[in-house]
C-alpha positions as CSV (number, residue, x, y, z in Angstrom):
1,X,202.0,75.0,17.6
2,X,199.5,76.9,19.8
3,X,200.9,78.8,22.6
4,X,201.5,77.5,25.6
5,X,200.8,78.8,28.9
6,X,203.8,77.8,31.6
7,X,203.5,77.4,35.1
8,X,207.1,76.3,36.7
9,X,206.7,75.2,40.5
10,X,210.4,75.3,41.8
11,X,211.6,78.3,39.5
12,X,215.1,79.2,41.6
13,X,216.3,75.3,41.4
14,X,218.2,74.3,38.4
15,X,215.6,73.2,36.3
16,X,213.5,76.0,37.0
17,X,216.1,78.5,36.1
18,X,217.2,76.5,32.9
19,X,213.6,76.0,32.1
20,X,213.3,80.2,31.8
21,X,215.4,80.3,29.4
22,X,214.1,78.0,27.4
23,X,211.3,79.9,27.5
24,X,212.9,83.1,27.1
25,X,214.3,81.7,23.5
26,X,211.2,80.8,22.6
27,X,208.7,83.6,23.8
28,X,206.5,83.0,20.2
29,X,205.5,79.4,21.4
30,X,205.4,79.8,25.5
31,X,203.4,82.2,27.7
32,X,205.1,82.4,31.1
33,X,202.1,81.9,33.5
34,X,203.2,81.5,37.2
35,X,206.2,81.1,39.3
36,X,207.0,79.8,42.5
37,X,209.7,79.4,45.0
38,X,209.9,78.4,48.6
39,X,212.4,80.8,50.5
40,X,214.6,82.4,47.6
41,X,212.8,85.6,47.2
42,X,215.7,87.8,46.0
43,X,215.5,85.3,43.0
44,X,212.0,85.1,42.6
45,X,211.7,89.1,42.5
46,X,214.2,89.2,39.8
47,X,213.0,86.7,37.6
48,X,209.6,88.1,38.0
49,X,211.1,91.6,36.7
50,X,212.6,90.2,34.3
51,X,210.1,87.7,32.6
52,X,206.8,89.2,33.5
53,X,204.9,86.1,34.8
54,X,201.0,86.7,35.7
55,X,201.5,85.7,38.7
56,X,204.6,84.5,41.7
57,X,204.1,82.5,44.9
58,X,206.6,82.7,47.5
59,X,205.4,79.8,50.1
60,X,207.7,81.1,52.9
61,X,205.0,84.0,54.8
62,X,207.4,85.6,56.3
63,X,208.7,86.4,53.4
64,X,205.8,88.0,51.5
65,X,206.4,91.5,51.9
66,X,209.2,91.4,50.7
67,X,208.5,90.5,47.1
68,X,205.3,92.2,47.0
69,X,207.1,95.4,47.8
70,X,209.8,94.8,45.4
71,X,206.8,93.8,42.7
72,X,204.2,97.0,43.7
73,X,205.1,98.7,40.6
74,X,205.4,95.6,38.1
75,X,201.5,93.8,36.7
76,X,202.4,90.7,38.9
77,X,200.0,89.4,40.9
78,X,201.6,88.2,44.5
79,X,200.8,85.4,46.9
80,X,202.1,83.4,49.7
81,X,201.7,79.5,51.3
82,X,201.8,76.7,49.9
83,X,198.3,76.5,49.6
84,X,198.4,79.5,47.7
85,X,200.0,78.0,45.4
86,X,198.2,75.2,44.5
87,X,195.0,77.1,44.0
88,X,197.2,79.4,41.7
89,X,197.1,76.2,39.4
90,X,193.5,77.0,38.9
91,X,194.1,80.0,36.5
92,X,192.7,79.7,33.7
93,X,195.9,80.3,30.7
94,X,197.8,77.4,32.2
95,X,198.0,74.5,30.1
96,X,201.2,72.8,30.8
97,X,203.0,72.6,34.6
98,X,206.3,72.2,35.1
99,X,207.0,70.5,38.6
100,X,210.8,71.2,39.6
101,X,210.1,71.6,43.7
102,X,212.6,68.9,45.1
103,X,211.2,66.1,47.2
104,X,208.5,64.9,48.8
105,X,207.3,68.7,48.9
106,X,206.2,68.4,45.1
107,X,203.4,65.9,45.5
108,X,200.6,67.3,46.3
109,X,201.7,70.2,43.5
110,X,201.7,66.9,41.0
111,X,198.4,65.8,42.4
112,X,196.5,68.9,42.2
113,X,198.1,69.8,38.5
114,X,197.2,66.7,37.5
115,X,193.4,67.3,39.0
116,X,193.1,70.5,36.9
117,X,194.0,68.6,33.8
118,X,197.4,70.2,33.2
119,X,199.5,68.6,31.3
120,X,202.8,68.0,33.7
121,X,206.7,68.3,32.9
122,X,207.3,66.3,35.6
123,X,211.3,67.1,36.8
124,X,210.3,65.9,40.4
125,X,210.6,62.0,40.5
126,X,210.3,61.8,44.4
127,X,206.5,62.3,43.7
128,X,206.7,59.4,41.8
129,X,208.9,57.6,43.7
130,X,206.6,58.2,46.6
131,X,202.9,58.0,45.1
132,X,203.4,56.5,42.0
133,X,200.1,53.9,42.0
134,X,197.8,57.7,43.0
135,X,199.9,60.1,40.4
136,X,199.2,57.4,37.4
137,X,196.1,56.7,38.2
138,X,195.2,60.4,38.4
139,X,196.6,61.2,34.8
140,X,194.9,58.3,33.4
141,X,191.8,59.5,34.9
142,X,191.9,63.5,34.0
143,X,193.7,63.0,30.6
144,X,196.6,64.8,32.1
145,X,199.9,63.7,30.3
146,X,203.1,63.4,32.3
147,X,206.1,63.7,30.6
148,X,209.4,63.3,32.2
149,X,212.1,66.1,32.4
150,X,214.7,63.7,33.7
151,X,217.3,63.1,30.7
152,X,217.0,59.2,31.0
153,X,213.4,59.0,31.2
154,X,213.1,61.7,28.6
155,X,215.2,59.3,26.7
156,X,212.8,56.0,27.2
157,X,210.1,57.8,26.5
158,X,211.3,59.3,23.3
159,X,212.2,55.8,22.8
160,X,209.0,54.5,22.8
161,X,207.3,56.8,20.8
162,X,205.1,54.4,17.9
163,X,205.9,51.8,20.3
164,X,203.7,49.2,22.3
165,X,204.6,48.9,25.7
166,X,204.2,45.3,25.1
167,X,206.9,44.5,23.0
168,X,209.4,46.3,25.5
169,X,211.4,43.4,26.7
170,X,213.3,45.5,29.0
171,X,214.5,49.1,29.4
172,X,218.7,50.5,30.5
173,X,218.8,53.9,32.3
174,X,222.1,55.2,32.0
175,X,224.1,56.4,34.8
176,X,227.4,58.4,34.9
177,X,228.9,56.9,37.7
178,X,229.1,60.3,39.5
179,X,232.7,61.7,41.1
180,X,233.4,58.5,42.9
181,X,233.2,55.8,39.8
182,X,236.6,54.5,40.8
183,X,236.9,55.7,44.4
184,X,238.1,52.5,46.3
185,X,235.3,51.9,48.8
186,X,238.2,52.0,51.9
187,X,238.4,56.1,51.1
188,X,234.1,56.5,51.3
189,X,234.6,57.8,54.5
190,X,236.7,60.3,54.3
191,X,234.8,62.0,51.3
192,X,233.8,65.5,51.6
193,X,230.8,67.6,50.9
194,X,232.8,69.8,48.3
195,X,234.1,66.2,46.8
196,X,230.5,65.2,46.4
197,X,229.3,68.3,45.2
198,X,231.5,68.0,42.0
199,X,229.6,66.3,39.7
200,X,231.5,65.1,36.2
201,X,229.2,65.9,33.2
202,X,226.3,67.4,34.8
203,X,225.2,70.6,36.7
204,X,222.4,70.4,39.1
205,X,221.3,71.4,42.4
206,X,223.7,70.3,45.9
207,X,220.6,67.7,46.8
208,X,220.9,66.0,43.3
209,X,224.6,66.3,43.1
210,X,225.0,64.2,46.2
211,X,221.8,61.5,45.1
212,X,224.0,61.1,42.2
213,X,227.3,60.9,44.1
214,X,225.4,57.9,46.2
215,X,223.9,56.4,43.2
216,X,220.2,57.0,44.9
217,X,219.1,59.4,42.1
218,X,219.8,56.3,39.8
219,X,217.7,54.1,42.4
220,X,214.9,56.8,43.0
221,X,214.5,56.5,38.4
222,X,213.9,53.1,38.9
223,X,211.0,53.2,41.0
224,X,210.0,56.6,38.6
225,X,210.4,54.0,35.4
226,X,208.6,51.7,37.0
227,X,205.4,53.7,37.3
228,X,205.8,55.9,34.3
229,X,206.4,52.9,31.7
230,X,204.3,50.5,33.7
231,X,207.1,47.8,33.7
232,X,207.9,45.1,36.5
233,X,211.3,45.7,38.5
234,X,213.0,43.1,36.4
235,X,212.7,45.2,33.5
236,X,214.4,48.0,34.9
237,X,218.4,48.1,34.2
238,X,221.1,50.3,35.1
239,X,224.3,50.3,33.3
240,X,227.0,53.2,34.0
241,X,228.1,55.2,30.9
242,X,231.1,57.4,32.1
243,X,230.5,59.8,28.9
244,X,226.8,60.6,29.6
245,X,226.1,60.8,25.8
246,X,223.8,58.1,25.7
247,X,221.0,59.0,27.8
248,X,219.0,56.0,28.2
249,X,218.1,52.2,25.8
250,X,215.2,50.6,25.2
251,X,215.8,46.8,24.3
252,X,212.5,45.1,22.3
253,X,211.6,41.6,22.8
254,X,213.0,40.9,19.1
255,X,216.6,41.8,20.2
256,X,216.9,45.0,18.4
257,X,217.9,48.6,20.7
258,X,216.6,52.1,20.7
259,X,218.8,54.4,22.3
260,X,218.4,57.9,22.6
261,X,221.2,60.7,22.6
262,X,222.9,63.8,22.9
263,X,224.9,66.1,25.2
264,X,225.0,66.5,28.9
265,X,222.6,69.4,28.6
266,X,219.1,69.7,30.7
267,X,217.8,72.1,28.3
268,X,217.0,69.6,25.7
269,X,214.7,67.3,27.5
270,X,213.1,70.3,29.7
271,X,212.3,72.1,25.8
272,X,211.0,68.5,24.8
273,X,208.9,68.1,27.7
274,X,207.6,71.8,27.3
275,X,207.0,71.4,23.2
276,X,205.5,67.7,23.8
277,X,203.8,66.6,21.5
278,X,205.7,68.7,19.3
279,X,209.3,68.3,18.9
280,X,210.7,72.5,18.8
281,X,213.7,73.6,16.9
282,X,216.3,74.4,18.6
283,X,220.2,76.3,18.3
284,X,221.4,74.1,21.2
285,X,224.7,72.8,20.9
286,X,225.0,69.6,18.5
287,X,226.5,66.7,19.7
288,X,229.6,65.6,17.3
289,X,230.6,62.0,17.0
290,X,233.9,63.3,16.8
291,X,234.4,64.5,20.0
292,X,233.2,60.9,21.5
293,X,235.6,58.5,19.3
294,X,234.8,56.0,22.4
295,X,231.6,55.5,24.9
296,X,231.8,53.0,27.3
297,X,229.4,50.9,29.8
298,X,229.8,48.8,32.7
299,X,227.2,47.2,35.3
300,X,227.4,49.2,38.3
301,X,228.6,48.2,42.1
302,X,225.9,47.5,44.3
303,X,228.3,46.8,47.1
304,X,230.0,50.0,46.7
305,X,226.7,52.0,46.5
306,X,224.3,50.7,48.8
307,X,222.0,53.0,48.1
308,X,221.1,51.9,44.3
309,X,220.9,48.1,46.1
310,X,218.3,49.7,48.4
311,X,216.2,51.6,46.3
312,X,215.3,47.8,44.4
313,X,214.6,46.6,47.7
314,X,212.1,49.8,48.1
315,X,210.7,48.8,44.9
316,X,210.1,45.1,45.4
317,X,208.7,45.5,48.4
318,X,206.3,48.1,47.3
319,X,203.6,49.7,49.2
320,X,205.0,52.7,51.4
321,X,208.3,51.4,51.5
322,X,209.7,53.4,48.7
323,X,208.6,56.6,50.8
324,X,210.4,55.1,53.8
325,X,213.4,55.0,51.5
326,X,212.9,58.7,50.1
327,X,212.1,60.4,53.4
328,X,215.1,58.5,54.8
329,X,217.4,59.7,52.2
330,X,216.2,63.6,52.2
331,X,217.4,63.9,55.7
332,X,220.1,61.7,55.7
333,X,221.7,63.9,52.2
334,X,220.4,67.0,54.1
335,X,222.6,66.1,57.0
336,X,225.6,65.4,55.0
337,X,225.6,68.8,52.9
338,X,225.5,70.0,56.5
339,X,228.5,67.7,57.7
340,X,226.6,66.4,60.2
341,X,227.0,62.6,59.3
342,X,230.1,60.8,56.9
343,X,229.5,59.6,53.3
344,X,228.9,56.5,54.2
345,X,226.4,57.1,57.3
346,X,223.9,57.7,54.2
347,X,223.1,54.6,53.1
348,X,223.2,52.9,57.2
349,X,220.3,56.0,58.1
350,X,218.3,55.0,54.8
351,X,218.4,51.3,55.8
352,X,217.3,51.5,59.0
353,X,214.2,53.6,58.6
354,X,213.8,50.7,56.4
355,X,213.3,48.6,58.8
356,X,211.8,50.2,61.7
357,X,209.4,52.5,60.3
358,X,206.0,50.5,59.7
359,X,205.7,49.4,56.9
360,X,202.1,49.7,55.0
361,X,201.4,47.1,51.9
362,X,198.3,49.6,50.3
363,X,198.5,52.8,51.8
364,X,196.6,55.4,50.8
365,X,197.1,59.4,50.3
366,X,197.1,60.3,54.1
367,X,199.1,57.6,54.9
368,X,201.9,58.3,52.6
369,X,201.9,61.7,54.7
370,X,202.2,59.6,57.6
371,X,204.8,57.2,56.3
372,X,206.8,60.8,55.5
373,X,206.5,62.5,58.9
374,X,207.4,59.3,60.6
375,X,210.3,58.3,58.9
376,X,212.0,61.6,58.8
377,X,211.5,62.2,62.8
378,X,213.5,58.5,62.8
379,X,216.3,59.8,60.2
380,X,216.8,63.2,62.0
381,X,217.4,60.9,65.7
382,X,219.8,58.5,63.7
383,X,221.7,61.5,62.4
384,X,222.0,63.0,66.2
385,X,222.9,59.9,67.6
386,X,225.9,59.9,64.5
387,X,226.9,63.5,65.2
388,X,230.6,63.1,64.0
């Protein structure tokens, strides 16, 4: 396997961090490029000193002379903005990007890596969710891969591998259930951000943790599956599997299942996503059938989490409504993890941008923005009309 050169947009979140040392365990195969981060420069500064990227972006200005100080005596080149970071894309060693920036804020990242050719890990759905028709059309066009980081879309499109998509009859993500599986619906409002924030299997960032909690990160992968496998919404299934061993099905339209699976651990699919399209040995931990003696699945409760209901309402709809659904959700989970609105004011601030912001059946690139801007400024008033 040729050596890869890495760029990793988001390096301070989760995956970024866990994606470092992947890389860090296997320095023969990857070249550590670039790294970015928005405001966490303390963290940027030290994983610069300590893996030696060619270059770091810290988007926040204000923040700049900070890490270049801390970086003077260290061969790191140093940049700030946003736009600086996208025109650090351009240099020439990377050949792979991994997209971890959370939200809406990773799009144009995905569009421009996907511009230059890069092949991209792609651990931001939101992009996606948001511009899904413009981000497959634009690896289609510049023979830009995009392979999922995302455990359940890793696992449907390691499931498909010598597959045609025509013969998929229809495809399961799986879904832990999160904290509140068998939380009585009566006691949603009294749940707390440290309730939300303990997620059962997995350990991710406070944004995720609560998507999950709500169920939305399980609606936002439907709209991602959508897009990435090119399959109609009716296609798209969602079963909860409390163990969160098996990672995701495929079901053919002869009957027969692939499913795909293996601990609760992000590393795995990040390494695959990184090695693609080689598969790279590994001394993760093995998963031991022992351990599981039972896995169980159930069909989830759409009346309990609204959200997952309203993210196939996003999707049927189509056209901007998605974004409507995405902005709506940032600032609504934003709020919560702020305890400025209940538990269950999340899914009634999502729902109504739903239905007041305008609603766009073709938009294009600049009206997605628009779409964005508009619907946020609607969830922020919601949320200071709640105020509890």
């Amino acid at each position: 396997m040729k050596k890869k050169g890495i760029a990793i947009l988001g390096s301070t979140g989760s995956i970024g961090k866990q994606a470092l040392e992947v890389i860090r365990q296997h320095g023969d195969l990857f070249e550590l490029e670039l790294l970015t981060a928005r405001k966490n420069a303390g963290l940027l500064i030290e994983q610069a000193i300590t893996y030696g990227p060619n270059a770091v972006v810290i988007s926040d200005h204000a923040l700049y002379g900070q890490v270049r100080e801390a970086l003077a005596s260290y061969p790191v080149k140093v940049y700030a903005g946003e736009e600086a970071a996208l025109e650090a894309l351009e240099m020439e060693n990377i050949d792979e990007v991994l997209l971890s920036i959370v939200g809406f804020a990773g799009l144009y990242p995905a569009i421009r890596s996907l511009e230059l050719g890069h092949q991209l890990a792609l651990a931001n759905k939101e992009s996606l969710v948001v511009a899904g028709e413009i981000i497959t059309a634009l690896s289609e066009k510049h023979h830009a891969p995009v392979i999922p980081v995302d455990s359940e879309h890793s696992a449907i499109f390691q499931c498909l591998a010598g597959e045609r998509l025509s013969s998929v009859e229809r495809i399961y993500l799986t879904a832990s259930g999160g904290p509140f599986r068998e939380k009585d619906r009566s006691e949603f409002p009294s749940i707390t951000r440290q309730q939300a924030l303990q997620h059962p299997n997995w350990s991710m960032g406070d944004k995720i943790t609560i998507d999950s909690a709500t169920l939305m990160n399980k609606g936002l992968e439907v709209i991602e599956a959508r897009w990435l496998f090119n399959l109609q919404p009716e296609q798209i299934k969602v079963v909860i599997h409390p163990q969160s061993v098996v990672h995701s099905l495929v079901q053919f339209h002869d009957g027969s299942i692939k499913a795909q699976m293996g601990l609760p651990d992000m590393r795995l699919p990040i390494l695959y996503a990184l090695g693609y399209p080689e598969r790279v040995p590994s001394d993760l931990p093995r998963f031991d059938f022992s351990d599981f003696p039972a896995l169980t699945f159930s069909q989830p409760d759409f009346v309990k989490f609204r959200n997952l209901a309203l993210a196939y309402e996003a999707l049927d709809l189509g056209g901007n409504m998605p974004c409507i659904l995405n902005a709506g959700n940032e600032v609504a989970v934003g709020a919560f993890l702020q305890e400025r609105v209940l538990f269950t004011d999340i899914p009634v601030i999502i729902e109504q941008c739903m239905e007041e912001v305008p609603f766009v059946r073709h938009p294009e690139l600049s009206e997605y923005t628009e779409t964005d801007r508009v619907a946020r400024k609607l969830a922020e008033a919601i949320v200071n009309q709640k105020r509890h």
